[in-house]
C-alpha positions as CSV (number, residue, x, y, z in Angstrom):
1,X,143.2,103.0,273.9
2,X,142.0,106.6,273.7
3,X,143.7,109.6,274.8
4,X,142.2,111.9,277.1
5,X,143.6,114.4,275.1
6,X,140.5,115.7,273.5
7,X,139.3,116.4,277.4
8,X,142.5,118.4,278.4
9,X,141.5,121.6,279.9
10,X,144.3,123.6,277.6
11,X,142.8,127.1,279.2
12,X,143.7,126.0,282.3
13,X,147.5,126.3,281.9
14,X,146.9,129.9,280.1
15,X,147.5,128.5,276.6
16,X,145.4,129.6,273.8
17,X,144.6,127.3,270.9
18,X,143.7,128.3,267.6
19,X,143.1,125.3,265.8
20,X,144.5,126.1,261.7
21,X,142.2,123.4,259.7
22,X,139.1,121.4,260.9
23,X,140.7,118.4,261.0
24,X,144.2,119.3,262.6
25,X,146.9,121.6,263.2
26,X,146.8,124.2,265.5
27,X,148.9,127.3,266.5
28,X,149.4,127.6,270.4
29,X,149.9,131.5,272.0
30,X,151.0,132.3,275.4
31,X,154.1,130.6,276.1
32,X,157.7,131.2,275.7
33,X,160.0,127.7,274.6
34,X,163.0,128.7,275.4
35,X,162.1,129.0,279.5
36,X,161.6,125.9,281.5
37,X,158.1,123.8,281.2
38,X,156.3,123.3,283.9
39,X,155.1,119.5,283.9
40,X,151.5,120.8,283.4
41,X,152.6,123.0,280.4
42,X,154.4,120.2,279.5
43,X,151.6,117.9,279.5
44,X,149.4,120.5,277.7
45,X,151.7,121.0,274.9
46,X,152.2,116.6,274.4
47,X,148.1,116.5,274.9
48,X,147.7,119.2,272.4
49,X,150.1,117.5,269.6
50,X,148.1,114.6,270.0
51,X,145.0,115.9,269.2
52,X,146.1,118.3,266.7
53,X,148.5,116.0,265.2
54,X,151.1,119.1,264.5
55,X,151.0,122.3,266.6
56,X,152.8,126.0,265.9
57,X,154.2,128.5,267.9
58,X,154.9,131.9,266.9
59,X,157.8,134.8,267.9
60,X,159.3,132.5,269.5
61,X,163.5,132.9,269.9
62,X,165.6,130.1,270.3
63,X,169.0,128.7,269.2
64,X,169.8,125.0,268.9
65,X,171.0,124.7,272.3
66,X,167.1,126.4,273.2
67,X,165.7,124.3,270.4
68,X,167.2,120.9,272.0
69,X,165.9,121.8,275.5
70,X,162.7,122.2,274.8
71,X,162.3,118.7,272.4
72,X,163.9,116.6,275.0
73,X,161.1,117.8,277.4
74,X,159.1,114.9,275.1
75,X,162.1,111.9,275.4
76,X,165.3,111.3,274.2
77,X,166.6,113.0,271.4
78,X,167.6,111.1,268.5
79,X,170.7,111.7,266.6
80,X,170.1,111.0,262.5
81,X,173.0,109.1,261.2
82,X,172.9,111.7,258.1
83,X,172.9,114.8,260.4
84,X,175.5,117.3,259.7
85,X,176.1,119.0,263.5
86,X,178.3,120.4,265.6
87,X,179.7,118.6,268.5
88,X,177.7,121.0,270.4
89,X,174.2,120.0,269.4
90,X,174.6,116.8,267.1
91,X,171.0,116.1,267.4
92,X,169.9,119.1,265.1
93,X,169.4,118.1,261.4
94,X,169.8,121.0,259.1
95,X,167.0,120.9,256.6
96,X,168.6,123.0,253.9
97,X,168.2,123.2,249.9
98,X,171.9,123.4,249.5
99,X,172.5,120.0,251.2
100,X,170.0,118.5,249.3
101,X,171.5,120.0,245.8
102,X,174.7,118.1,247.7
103,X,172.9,114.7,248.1
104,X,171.3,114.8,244.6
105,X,174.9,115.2,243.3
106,X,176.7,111.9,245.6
107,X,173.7,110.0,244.8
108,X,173.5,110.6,241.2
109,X,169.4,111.7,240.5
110,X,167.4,114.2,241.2
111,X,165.2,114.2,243.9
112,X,161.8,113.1,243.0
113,X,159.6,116.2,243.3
114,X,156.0,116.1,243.6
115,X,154.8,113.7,245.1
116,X,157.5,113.3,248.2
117,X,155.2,113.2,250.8
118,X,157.0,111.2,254.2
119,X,157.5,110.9,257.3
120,X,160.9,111.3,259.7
121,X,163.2,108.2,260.3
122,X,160.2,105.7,258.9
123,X,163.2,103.2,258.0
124,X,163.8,102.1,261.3
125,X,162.2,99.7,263.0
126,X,161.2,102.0,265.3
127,X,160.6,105.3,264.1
128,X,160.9,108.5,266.3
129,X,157.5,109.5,267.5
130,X,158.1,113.5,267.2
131,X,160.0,115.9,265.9
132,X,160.6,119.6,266.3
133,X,161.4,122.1,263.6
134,X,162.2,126.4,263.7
135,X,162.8,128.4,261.0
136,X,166.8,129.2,259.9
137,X,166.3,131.3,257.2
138,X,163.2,131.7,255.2
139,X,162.2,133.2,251.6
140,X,160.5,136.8,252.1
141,X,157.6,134.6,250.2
142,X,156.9,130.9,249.8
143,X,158.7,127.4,251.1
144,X,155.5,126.3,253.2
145,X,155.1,122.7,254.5
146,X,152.3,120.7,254.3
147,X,151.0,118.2,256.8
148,X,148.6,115.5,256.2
149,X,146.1,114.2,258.6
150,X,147.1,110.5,258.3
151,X,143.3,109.1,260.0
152,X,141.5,111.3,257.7
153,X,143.5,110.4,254.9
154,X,142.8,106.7,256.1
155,X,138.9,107.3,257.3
156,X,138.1,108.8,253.8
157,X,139.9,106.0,251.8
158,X,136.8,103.9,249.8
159,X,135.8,101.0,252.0
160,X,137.2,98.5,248.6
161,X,140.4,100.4,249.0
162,X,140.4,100.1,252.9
163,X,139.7,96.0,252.8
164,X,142.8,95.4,250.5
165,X,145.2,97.4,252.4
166,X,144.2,95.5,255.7
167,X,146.9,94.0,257.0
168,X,149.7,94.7,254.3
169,X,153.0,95.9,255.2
170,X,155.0,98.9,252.7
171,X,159.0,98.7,252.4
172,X,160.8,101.4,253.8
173,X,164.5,102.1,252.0
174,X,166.7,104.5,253.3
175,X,169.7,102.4,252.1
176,X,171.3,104.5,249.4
177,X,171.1,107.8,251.8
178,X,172.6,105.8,254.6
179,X,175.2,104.3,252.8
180,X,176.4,107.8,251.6
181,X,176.8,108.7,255.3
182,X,178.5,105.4,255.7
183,X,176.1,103.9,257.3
184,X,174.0,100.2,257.3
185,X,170.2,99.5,258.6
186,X,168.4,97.0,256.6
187,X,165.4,97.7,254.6
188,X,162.3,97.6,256.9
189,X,158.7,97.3,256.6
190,X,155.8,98.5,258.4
191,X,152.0,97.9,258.0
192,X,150.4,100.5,255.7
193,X,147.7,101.0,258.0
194,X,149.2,101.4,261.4
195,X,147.2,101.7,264.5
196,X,148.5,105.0,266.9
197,X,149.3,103.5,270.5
198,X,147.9,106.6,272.3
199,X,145.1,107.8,270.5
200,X,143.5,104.3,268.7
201,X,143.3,105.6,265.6
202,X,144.5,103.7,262.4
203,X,147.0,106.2,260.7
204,X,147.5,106.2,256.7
205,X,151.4,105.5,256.8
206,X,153.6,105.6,253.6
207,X,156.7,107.5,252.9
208,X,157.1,108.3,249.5
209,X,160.7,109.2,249.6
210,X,162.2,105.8,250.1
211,X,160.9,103.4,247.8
212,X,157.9,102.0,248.8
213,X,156.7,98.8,247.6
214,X,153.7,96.7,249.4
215,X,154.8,93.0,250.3
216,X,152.5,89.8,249.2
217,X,151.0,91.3,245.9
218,X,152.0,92.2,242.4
219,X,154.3,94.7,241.6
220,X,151.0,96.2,239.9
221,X,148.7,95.9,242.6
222,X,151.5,97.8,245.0
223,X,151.8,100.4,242.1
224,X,147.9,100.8,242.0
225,X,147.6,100.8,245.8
226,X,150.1,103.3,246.5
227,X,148.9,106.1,243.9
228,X,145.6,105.8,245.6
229,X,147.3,106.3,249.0
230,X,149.3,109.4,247.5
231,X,146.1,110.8,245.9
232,X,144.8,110.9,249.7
233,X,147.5,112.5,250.6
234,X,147.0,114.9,247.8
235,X,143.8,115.8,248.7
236,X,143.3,119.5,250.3
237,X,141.1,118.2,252.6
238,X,143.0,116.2,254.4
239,X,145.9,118.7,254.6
240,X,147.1,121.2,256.5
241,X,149.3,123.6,255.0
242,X,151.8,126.4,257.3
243,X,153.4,129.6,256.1
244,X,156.5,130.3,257.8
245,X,157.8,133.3,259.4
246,X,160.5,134.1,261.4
247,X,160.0,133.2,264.8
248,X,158.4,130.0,264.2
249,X,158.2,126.9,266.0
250,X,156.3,123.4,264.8
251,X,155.9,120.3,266.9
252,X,154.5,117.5,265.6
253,X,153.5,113.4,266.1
254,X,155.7,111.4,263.5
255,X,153.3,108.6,264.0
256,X,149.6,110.4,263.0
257,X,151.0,112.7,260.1
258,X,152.9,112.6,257.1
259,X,154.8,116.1,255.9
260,X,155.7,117.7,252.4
261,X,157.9,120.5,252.0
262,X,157.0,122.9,249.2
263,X,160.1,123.8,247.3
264,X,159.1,126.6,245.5
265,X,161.9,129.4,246.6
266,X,164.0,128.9,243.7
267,X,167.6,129.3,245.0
268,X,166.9,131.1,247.7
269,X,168.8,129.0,250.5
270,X,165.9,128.1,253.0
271,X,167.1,126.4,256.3
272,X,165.8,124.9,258.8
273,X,166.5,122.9,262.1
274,X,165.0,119.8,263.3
275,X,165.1,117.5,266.0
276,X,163.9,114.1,266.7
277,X,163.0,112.7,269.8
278,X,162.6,109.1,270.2
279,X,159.9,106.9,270.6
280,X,159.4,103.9,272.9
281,X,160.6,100.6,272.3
282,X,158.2,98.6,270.3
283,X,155.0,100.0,268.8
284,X,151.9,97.5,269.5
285,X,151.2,96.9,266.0
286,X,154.4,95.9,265.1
């Protein structure tokens, strides 16, 4: 069913939106997070993320207490089994290079680089529709994060392509990372073109960081298959890509984009702090 967020009157509620790409992303002005929302604000911001997919606020000053208010405007926060939090605000995820250096290290690889484009908790059977994410500490230069446009990347796929991943279903593995944390969930799979319950569209869906294999074909085929997904993913077009500063807020729909974060900083150590907030119980195209 469409949303009748490509109707909202956004100028209505004072916001000003500056879309950042074409095809999604926008940066929102004239509003502060860390004061209440008004339930039109708040339905302007959640119209506005669903249209743009992922939406950025500027000089904006919050903590994690400020930072958890405003997300749980949107549903119940969700508290990742890996997060490393104080009793305080245990449903902020650090995103830091130093605790990835620390994972790399239990786990016994390296992190595959390059091509790690994902999406948040995609290993559970139902995955938290959006997340929010402010800057910590930042590099005076580089450490930007990509976001893909998961229709596009779907809309643009060659018809040929499109007909063969109808109706398959990708793995999602988040074993080993869960197990560290001491932690179980089995492995789960999702279909790799996923309609979006609010908006209609099908949504490209494949996270690269946890082992992803299509069910029902040859390990070849899935191989073949998934490399043309990630070169979508690749593709500038179908991306929109945000320079940090300090300040900075994004907001974006788990289900309609996948994310990359460029780790180009060298050991500067870049932090930042998410939250999850949880999506309804069963998706329709599950």
């Amino acid at each position: 069913m469409a949303t009748s967020a490509t109707t909202f009157d956004f100028a209505a509620t004072g916001l000003v939106i500056r879309p950042v790409q074409p095809s999604h992303g926008a940066e929102i002005e004239g509003i502060d997070l860390s004061k209440p929302l008004t339930d039109d604000l708040r339905a302007a911001i959640r119209a506005a993320v669903l249209k743009y997919k992922v939406v950025f606020f500027r000089d904006q000053s919050l903590d994690d207490a400020s930072q958890a208010a405003f997300a749980a405007n949107f549903g119940p926060l969700y508290t990742h089994p890996t997060t490393r939090h104080d009793a305080a605000n245990k449903e902020v995820h650090a995103i830091a290079a130093k605790y990835d250096r620390e994972y790399e290290k239990k786990l016994g690889r390296k992190l595959k680089a390059g091509d790690a484009y994902h999406t948040d908790t995609s290993w559970r059977l139902v995955p938290t529709w959006g997340a929010v994410l402010r800057d910590v500490n930042l590099p005076e230069v580089g450490g930007d994060t990509i976001w893909v446009d998961g229709n596009l990347a779907y809309e643009t796929l060659p018809e040929e392509i499109k007909q063969r991943l109808e109706g398959k279903y990708v793995t999602h593995n988040f074993t080993d990372s869960l197990e560290l944390s001491g932690h179980e969930y089995p492995i789960v799979s999702h279909k790799i073109v996923r309609t979006h319950r609010e908006t209609g569209q099908k949504i490209l869906w494949v996270n690269f960081q946890q082992q992803p294999q299509i069910l029902g074909i040859e390990l070849a085929e899935s191989a073949e298959l998934l490399d043309e997904v990630l070169r979508q993913y690749k593709r500038p077009d179908v991306q929109a890509r945000f320079s940090w500063r300090p300040g900075t807020v994004a907001f974006w729909d788990n289900r309609a984009a996948v994310h990359y974060a460029v780790r180009n900083y060298g050991d500067f150590p870049r932090e930042l702090h998410r939250i999850l907030i949880s999506d309804e119980p069963l998706w329709t195209d599950l």
